[in-house]
C-alpha positions as CSV (number, residue, x, y, z in Angstrom):
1,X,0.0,0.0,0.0
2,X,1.1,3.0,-0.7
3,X,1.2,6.4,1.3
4,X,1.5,10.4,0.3
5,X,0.8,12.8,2.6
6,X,2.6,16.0,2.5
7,X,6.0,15.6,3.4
8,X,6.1,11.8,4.0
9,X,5.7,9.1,1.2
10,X,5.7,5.6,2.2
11,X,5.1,2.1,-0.6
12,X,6.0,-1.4,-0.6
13,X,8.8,-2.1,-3.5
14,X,10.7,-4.8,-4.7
15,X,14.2,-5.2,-5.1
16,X,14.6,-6.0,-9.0
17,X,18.5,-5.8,-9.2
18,X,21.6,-4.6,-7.4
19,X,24.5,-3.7,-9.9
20,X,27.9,-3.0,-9.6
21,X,28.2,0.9,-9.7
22,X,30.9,2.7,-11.9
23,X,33.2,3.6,-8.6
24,X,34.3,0.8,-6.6
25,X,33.1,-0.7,-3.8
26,X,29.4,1.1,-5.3
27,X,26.4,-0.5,-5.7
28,X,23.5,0.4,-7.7
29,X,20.1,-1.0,-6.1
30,X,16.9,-0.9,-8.4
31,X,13.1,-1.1,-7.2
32,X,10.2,-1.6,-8.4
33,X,7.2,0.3,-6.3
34,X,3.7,0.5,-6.1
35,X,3.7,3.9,-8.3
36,X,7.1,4.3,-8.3
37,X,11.1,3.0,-10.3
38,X,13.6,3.8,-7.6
39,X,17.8,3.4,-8.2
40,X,19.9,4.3,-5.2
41,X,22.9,4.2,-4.7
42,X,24.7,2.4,-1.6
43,X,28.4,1.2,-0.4
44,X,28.8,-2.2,-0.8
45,X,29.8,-2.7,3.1
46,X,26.7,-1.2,4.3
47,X,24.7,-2.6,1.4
48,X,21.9,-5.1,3.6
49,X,19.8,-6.1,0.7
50,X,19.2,-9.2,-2.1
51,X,17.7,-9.6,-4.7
52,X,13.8,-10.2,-5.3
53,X,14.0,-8.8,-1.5
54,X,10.4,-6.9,-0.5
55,X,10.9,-4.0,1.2
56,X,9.2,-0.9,2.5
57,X,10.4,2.7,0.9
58,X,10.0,5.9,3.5
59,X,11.0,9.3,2.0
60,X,10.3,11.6,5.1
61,X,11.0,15.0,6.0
62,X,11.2,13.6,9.8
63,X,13.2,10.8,10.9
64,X,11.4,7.3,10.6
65,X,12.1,4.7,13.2
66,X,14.5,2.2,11.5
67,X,16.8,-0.8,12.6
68,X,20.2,-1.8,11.7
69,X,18.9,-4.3,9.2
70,X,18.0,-1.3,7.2
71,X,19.5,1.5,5.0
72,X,18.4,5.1,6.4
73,X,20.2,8.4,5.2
74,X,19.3,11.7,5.1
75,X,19.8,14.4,2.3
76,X,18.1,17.2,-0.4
77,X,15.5,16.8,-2.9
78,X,17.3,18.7,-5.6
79,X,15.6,17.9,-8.8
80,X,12.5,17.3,-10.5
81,X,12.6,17.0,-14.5
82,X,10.0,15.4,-17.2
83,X,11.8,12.4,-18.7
84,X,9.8,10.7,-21.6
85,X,6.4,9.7,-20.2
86,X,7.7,10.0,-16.4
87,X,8.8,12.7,-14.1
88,X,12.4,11.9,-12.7
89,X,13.3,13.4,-8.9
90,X,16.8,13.2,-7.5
91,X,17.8,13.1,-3.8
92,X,21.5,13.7,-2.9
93,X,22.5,11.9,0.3
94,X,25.7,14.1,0.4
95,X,26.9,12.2,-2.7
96,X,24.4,9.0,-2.9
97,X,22.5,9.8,-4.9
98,X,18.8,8.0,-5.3
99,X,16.6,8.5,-8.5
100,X,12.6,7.9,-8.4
101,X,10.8,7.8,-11.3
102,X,7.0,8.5,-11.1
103,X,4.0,10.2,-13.4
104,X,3.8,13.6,-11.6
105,X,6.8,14.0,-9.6
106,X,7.2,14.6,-5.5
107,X,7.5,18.1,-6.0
108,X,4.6,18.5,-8.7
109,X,2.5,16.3,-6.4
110,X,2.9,18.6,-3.5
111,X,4.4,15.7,-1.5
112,X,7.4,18.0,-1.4
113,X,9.3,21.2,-1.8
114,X,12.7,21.6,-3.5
115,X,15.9,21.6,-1.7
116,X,13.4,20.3,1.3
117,X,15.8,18.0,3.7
118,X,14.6,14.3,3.3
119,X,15.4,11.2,5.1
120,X,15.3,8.5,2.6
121,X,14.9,4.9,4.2
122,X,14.5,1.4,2.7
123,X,13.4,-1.3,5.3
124,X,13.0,-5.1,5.5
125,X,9.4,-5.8,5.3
């Protein structure tokens, strides 16, 4: 199920692949969501996930509760562009960066502001 209200946006997704990034030792984790494509980025010693994996998707402007057994990080929203048939917003997690893909966009949808500080957390469901 998925859940926007302004300033939080919370959906179930499932890890489709993780890819070796172009730097080393980076990972490149891709999801598919209830309404959403997400690609983050994460270090590989940090990086908790597999494959096929389900997980829950939390991009809050407070802090969620989260365990060890999850990736949390906090960062901007910076960008919001029209790619194609989909709107394309970027989060910078002081150089992680994560990429959601959607039809109108986090900003557009008034979910959230630009440059608005986000905490951007994938958990174990």
């Amino acid at each position: 199920m998925s859940t926007q209200v302004e300033s939080k946006l919370e959906t179930n997704c499932k890890i489709s692949s993780i890819e070796q990034g172009s730097l080393k030792g980076l990972y490149i984790v891709k999801m598919n969501c209830e309404n959403y494509y997400v690609e983050f980025d994460i270090v590989d010693v940090i990086n908790v996930f597999k494959q096929e994996e389900s997980v829950k998707m939390i991009i809050s402007k407070e802090k969620p509760i989260y365990t060890s057994n999850d990736f949390c990080a906090h960062g901007y929203l910076f960008y919001e562009k029209k790619e194609g048939e989909k709107v394309l917003d970027q989060i910078s997690l002081y150089g992680l960066i994560v990429k959601i893909y959607s039809n109108n966009g986090l900003i557009n949808s008034k979910i959230f502001n630009m440059m608005d500080h986000v905490y951007f957390c994938v958990r174990k469901s």
